[in-house]
MARBA-3410 file (N, C-alpha, C, O; in Angstrom, 1 decimal):
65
14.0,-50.1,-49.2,14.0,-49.2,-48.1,14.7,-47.9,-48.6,15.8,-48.0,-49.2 ~ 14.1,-46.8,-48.5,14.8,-45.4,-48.6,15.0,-44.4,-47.1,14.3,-43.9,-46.2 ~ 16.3,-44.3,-47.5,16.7,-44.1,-46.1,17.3,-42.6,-46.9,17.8,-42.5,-48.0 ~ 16.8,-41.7,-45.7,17.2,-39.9,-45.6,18.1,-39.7,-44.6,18.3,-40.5,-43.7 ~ 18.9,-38.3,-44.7,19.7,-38.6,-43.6,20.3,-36.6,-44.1,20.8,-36.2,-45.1
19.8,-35.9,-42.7,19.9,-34.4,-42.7,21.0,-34.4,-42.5,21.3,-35.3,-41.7 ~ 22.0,-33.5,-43.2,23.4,-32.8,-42.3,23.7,-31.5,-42.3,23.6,-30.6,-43.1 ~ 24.1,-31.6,-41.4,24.8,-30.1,-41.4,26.1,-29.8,-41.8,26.7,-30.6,-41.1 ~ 27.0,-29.0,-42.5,28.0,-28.7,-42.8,28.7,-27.7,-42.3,28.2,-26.6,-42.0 ~ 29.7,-27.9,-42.1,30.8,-26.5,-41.5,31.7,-26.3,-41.9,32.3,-25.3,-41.6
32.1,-27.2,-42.8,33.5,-27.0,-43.8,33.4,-28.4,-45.1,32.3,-28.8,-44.9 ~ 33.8,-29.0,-45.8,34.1,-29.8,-46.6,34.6,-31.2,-46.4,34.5,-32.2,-47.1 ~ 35.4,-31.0,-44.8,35.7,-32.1,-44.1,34.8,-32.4,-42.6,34.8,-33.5,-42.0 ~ 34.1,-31.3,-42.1,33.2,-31.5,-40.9,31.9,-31.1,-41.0,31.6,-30.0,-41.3 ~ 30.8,-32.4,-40.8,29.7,-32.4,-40.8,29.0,-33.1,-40.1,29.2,-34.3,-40.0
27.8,-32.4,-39.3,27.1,-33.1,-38.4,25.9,-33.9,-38.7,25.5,-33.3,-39.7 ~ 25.2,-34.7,-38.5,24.0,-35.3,-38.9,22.7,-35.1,-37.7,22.5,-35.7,-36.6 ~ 22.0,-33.9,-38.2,21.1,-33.4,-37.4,19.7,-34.6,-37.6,19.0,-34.7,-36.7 ~ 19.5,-35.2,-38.6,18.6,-36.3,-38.3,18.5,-37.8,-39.1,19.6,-38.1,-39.6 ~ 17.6,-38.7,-39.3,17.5,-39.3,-40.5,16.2,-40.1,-39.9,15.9,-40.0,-38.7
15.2,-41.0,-41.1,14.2,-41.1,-41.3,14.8,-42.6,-42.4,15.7,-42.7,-43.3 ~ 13.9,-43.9,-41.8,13.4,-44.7,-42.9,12.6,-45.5,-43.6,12.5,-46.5,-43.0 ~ 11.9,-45.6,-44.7,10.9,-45.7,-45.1,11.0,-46.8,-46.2,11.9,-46.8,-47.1 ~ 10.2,-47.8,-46.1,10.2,-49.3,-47.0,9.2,-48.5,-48.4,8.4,-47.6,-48.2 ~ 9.7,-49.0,-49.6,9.0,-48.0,-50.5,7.6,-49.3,-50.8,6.8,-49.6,-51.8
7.7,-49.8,-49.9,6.8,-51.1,-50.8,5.3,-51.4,-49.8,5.3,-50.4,-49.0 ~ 4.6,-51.9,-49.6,3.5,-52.0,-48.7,3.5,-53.5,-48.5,4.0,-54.3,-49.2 ~ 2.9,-53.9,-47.3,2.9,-55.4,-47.0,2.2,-56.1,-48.2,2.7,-57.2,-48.2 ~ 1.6,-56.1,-48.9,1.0,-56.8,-50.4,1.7,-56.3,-51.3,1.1,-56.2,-52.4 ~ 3.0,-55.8,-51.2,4.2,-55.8,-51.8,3.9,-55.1,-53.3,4.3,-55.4,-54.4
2.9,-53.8,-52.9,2.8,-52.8,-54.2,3.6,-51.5,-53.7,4.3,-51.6,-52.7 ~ 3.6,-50.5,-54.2,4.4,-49.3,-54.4,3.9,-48.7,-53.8,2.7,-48.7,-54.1 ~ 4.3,-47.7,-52.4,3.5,-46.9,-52.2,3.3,-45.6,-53.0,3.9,-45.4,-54.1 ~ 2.6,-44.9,-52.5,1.6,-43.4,-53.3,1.3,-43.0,-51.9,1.1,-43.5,-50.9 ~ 1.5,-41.2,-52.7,0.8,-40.3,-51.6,1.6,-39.9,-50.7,2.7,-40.5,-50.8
1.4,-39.1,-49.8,2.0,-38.2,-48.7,2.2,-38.7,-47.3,1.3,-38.8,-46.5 ~ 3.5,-38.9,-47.0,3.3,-38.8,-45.8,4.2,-38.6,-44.7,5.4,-38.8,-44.9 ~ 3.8,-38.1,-43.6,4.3,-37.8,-42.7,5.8,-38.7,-42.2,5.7,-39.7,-41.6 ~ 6.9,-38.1,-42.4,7.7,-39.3,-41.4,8.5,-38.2,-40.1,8.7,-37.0,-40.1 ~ 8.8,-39.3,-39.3,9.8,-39.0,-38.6,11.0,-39.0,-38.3,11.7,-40.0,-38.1
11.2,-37.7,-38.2,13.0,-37.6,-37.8,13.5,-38.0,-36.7,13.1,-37.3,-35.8 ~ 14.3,-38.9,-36.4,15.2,-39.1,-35.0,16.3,-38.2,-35.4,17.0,-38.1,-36.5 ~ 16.4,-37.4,-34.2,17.5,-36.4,-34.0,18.7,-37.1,-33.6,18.7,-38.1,-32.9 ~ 20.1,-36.3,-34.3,21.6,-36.7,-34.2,21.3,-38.4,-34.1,21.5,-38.8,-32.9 ~ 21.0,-39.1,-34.6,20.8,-40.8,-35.1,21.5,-40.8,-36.8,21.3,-39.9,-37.6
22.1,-41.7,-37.0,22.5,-42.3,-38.2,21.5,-42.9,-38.6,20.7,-43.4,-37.9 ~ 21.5,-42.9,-40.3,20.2,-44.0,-40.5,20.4,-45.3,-40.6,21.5,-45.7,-41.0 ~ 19.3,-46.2,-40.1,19.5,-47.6,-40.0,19.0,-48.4,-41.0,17.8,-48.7,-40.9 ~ 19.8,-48.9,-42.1,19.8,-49.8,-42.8,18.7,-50.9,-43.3,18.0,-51.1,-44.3 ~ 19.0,-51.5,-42.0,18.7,-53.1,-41.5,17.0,-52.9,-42.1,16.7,-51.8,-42.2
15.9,-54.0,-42.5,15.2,-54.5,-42.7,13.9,-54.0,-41.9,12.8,-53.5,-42.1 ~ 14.5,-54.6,-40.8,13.5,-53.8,-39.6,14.3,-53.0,-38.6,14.9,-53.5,-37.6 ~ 14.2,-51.6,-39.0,15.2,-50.5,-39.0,14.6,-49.7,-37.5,13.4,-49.6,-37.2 ~ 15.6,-49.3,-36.7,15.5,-48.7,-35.4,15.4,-46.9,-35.9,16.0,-46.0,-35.4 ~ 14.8,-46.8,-36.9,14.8,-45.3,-37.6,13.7,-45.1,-38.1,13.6,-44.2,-38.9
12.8,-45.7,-37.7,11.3,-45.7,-38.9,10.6,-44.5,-39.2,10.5,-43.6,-38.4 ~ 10.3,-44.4,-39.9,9.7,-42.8,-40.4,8.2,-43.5,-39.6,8.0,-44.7,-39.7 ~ 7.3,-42.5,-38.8,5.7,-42.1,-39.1,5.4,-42.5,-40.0,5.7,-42.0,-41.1 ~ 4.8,-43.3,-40.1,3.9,-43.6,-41.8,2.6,-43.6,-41.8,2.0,-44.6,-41.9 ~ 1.9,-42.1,-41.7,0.6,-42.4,-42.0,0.6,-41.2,-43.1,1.4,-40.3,-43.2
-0.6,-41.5,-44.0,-1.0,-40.9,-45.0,-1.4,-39.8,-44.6,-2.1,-39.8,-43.6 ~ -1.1,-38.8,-45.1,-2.1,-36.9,-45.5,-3.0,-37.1,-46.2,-3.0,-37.5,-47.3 ~ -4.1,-36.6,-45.5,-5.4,-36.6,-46.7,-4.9,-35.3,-47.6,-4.5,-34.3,-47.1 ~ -5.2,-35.4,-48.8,-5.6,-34.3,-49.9,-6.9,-34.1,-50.4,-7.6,-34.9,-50.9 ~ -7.1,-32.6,-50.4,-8.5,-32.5,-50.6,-8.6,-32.3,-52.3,-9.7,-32.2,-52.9
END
């Protein structure tokens, strides 16, 4: 799992976390994914860790021409 996580800064000791997103790098037939894609951010959310994560990125592919 690769987990992102936006923040915001206001000094060295205060920072806010404006989003995070997470994404399994692997596919159910357990190859690598490739290619583009869309995920999504949950706003002011921590990222969730866990396996089957309450943070899921969007996962659909971008076509490229």
């Amino acid at each position: 799992i690769l987990t992102l996580c936006i923040l915001e800064i206001f000094s060295p000791t205060d920072t806010r976390i404006v989003g995070s997103t997470t994404i399994s790098l692997f596919a159910s037939d357990g190859t690598f994914r490739r290619g583009i894609y869309d995920l999504k951010l949950w706003p002011k959310t921590p990222p969730d860790v866990r396996f089957h994560s309450s943070t899921l990125g969007k996962i659909e592919p971008t076509l490229n021409s």
